[in-house]
N, C-alpha and C positions, 0 to 999 in steps of 0.2 A: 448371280454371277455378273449380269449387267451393270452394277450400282457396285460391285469389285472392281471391274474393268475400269469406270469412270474413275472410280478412286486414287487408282494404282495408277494410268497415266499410261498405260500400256495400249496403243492402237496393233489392230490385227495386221501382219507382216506383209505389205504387198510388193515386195522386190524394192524396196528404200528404204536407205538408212539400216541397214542391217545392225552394224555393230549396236547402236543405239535400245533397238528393239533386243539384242540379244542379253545387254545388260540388263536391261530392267527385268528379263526375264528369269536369268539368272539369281538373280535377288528375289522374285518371288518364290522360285521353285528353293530356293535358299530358306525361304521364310516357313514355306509349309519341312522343310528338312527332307525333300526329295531332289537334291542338287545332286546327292552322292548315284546313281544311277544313270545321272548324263558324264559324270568325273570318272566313275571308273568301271570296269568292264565286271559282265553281269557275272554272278556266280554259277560254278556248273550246275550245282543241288539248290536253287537262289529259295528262301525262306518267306513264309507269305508275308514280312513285313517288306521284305526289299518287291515281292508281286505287289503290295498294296501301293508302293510309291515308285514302283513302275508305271500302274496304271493311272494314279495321280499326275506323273511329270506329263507323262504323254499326251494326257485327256488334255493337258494344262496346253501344252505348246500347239496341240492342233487346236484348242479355242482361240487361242492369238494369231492364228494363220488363216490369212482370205483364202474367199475360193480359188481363186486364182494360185494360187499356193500347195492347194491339198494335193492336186496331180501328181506332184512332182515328189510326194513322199509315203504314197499309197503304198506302194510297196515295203515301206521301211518297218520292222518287226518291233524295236524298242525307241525308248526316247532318245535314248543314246544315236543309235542309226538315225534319227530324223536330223536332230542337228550337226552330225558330222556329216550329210549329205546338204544342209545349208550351206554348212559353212566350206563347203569342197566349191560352193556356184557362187557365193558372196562375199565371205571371205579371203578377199583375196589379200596376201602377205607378201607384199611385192614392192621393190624401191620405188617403182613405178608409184603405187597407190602414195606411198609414204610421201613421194613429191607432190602428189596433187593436194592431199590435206594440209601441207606442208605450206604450198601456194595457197591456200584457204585461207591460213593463219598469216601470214602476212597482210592478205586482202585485206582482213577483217580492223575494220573499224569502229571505235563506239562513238554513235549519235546522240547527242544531247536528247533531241527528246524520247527516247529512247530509254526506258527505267534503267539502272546500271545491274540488278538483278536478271533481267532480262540477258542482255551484256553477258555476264558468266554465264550462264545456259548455253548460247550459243557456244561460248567457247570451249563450257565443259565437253560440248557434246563433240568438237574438232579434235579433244585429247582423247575421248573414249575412241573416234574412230581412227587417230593416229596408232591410238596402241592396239588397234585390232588389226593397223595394217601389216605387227610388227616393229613399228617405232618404238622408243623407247629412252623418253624424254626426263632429266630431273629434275628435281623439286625446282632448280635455280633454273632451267630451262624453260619451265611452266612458268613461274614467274616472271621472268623475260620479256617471253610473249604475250602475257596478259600485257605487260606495261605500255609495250610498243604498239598496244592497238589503243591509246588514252590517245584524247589531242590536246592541244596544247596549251588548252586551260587549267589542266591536269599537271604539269611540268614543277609547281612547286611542291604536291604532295609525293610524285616521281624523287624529286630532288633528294627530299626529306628518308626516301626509302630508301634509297641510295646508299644514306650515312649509314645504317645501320650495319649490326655485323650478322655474314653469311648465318651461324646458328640463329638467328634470331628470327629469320625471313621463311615463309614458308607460303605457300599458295592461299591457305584458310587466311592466315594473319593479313596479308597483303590484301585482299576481299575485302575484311572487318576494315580498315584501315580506309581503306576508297569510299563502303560505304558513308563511312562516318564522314567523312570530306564532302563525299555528293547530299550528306542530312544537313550539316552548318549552313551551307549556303542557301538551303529552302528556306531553315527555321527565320535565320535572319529578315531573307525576303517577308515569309509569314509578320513579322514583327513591326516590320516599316509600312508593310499595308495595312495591318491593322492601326497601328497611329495614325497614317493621312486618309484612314476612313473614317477617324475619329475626329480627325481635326479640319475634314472635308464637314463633317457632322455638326459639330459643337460654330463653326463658321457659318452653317445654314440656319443653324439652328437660333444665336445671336442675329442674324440678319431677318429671320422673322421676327423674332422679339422686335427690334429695334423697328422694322415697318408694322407692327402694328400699334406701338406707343407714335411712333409720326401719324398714321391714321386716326387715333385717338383724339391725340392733341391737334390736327387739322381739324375732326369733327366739331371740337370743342370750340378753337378758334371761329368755327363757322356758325356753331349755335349761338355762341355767344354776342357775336354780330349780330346775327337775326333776333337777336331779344333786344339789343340794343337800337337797331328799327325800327322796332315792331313795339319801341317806347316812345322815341320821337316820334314815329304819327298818331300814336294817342294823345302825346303830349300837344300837336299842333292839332288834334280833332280837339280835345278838351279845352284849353287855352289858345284860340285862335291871335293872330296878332292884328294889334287894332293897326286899322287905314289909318 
């Protein structure tokens, strides 16, 4: 279960981030096919498969609930009852929350260093808790606010989306589109450093060549003297010159 946990990305619920946790959780009780017993109300004569994923959803959602959590739902009978008692104390569906996420998304900035993957996450995770405040944002809306949190480096791939027509635009495509503009400008950089690595290289590289043909040829130049001395004083030991 521990090495599921890890997988899935699901932290145990301790009073934050509710909507967040309640998604992911919703998708796995979705995965194992016991969502339908938090959706809709139990049967009078309920049949051991709807008991088997009764006790599945339930087991499920109190393994993702801290201790700090469990108090508050000890009494609740089904899984259904647990998360309509979360969501009565976290869920709150109010104009009020809607303006605070609302002010989120304006806030929200993307920082260059800062992966642009990252970037969506944060933001995905201000749509999932606008829509859990009750918001209720469209495709062209979502899109919007992704753009206006770009700076202004960003302003001729903005421009270019611009042109396009509404059918065409859509939250995923608008993603793909950014990504692919934040990959160009890496690869490029990747390409100019590898050539003035190489030509930082191939310059070192000729500069040693070149000082050790000067050293060479100095030594030579030096031996070659020294042989040339080292003949005139034989030649003045052997052939002295007459007084």
């Amino acid at each position: 279960m521990d090495a599921n946990k890890n997988r899935r990305n699901i932290k145990q619920f301790n009073g934050e981030r509710y909507s967040i946790w309640k998604f992911r959780l919703r998708a796995l009780l979705s995965e194992e096919e016991a969502i339908k017993v938090i959706d809709q109300a139990a049967p009078q004569d309920p049949d051991q498969q709807w008991q088997r994923l009764e006790r599945l959803a339930k087991s499920t959602i109190i393994e993702y609930l801290s201790d700090t959590m469990i108090g508050i739902v000890t009494e609740e009978a089904t899984a259904r009852n647990i998360i309509e008692k979360l969501d009565s104390i976290y869920e709150r569906k109010s104009l009020a929350t809607q303006l605070a996420v609302q002010k989120k998304l304006l806030s929200l900035k993307y920082k260059s260093d800062v992966p642009l993957t990252k970037h969506f996450l944060i933001f995905d995770e201000l749509m999932i808790e606008l829509l859990a405040a009750g918001g209720n944002l469209t495709e062209m809306s979502k899109t919007a606010h992704l753009l206006l949190t770009l700076p202004s480096s960003y302003d001729g791939i903005v421009t270019a989306i611009h042109t396009l027509s509404d059918d065409t635009l859509s939250l995923a495509f608008v993603k793909t589109k950014l990504l692919d503009y934040e990959t160009k400008p890496r690869a490029v950089i990747q390409v100019i450093k590898y050539y003035l690595q190489k030509a930082i290289y191939q310059t070192n590289f000729h500069f040693q060549i070149n000082t050790i043909k000067t050293t060479k040829r100095r030594n030579f130049q030096i031996k070659q003297k020294d042989i040339i001395q080292t003949k005139d004083i034989h030649n003045q030991e052997t052939n002295p010159i007459p007084e």
